[in-house]
Structure formats: C-alpha cells, structure tokens
C-alpha positions in Angstrom: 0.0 0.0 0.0 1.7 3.6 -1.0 1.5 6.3 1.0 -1.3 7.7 -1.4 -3.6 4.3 -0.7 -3.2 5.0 3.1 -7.1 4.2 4.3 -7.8 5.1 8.1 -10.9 3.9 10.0 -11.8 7.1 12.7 -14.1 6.3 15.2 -15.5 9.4 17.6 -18.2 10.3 19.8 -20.7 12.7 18.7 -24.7 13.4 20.1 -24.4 10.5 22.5 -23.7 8.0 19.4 -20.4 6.4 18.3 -19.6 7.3 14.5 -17.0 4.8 12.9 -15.8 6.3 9.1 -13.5 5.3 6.1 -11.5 8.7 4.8 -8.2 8.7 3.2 -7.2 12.4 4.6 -6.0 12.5 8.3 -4.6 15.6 9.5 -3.8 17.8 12.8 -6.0 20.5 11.6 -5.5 23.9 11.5 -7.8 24.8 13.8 -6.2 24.1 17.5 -7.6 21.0 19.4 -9.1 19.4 16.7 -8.4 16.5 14.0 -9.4 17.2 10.0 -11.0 14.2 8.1 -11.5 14.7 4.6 -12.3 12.5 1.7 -14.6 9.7 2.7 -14.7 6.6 1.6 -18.3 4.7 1.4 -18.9 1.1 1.0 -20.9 0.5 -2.5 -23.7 -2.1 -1.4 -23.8 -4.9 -4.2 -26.5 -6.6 -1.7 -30.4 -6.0 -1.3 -30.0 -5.8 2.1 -28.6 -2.1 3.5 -27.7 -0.8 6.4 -29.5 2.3 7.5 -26.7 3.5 9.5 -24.6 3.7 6.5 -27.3 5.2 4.6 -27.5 8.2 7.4 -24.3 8.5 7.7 -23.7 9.1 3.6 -27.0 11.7 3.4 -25.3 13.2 6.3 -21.9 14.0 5.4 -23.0 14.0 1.3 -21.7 17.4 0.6 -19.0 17.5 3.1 -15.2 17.4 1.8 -13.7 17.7 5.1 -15.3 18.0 9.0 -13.4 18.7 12.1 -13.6 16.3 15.1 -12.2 17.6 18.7 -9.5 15.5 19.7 -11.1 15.0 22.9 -14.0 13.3 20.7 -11.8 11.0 18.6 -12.1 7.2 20.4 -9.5 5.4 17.7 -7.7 5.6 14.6 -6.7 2.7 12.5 -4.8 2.0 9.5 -6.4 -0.7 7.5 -6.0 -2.7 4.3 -9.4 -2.1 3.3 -12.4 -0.2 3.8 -15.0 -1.7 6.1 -18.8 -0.5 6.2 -19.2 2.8 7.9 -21.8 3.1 10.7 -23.6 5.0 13.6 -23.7 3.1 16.9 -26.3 4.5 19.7 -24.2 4.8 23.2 -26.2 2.3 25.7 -24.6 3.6 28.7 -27.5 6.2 30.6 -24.3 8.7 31.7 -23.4 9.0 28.4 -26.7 11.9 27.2 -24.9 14.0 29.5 -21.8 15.5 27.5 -18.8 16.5 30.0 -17.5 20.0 30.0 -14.2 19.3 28.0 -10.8 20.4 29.9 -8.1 22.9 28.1 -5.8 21.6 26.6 -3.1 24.1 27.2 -3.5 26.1 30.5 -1.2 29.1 30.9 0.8 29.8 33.8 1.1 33.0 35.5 4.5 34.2 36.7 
C-alpha cells in the first residue's frame, strides 16, 4: 500500500452515538484542538439488504469534503488494508446523554 492508498478507519463520539468512518485524509487541523478528516470513503452495497446506519451516515456527510472532530471526541484511529462498512452506533450507557465539559488543553501559567 503507498502512502497515497493509506485508508484510516476514525471512530469518535458525537450526540451520544459512536460514528465509525472510512477517509483517506487525516490531519492535525489547522484549527487548535481538533483533527481534519477529509475524503470519505463509502462502502458500495452490491447486496439488497442495507444498512441504515450507513445510509444516514452518507445523506449526512453527502456534501462535506472535510469535517473537524475535537480531539477529545476522537475514540481510535486505525490504518487498514481495506475499507469496512461505515456506521452510527447509539451509546447504551444512561451517563453518556450528558456530555462532560471538556478540559483545556493548554493552560497558561502566570508568573
């Protein structure tokens, strides 16, 4: 695999549900605390059978090139071989519809 076929799965938390996705661009964005995904990759169903999750997540990121997750969001990032079916899976756990105030970062000192 060159460095141009590089595939990464990301998986992050967002609205209480855990999003897995297929892109090929994985960068520190520019924008501080936060990671840039860009150019998604989206598993072409051959079967009758489809997954709605997939389907949402396509309509929802359909016109997006590129979306910025906070780092404090992202849950994983894998290289793989090959893509895998993207999906949305809803958080079971009760404590987790209450989102947590996130921490700084960076915290400057005074002196």
């Amino acid at each position: 695999m060159s460095q141009d076929d590089t595939l990464y799965r990301v998986q992050f938390i967002s609205n209480g549900e855990r999003y897995e996705l297929y892109v090929k661009t994985l960068i520190q964005g520019a924008l501080f605390g936060f990671v840039e995904i860009g150019e998604f990759v989206w598993d072409t169903h051959t079967s009758v059978v489809v997954d709605p999750s997939h389907e949402r997540l396509k309509s929802e990121f359909s016109d997006v090139t590129k979306t910025y997750v906070p780092m404090h969001n992202i849950l994983r990032i894998d290289t793989v071989k090959k893509k895998g079916s993207a999906k949305i899976t809803k958080l079971e756990n009760k404590s987790d519809k209450v989102a947590t105030f996130p921490s700084p970062i960076y915290t400057p000192t005074k002196e």
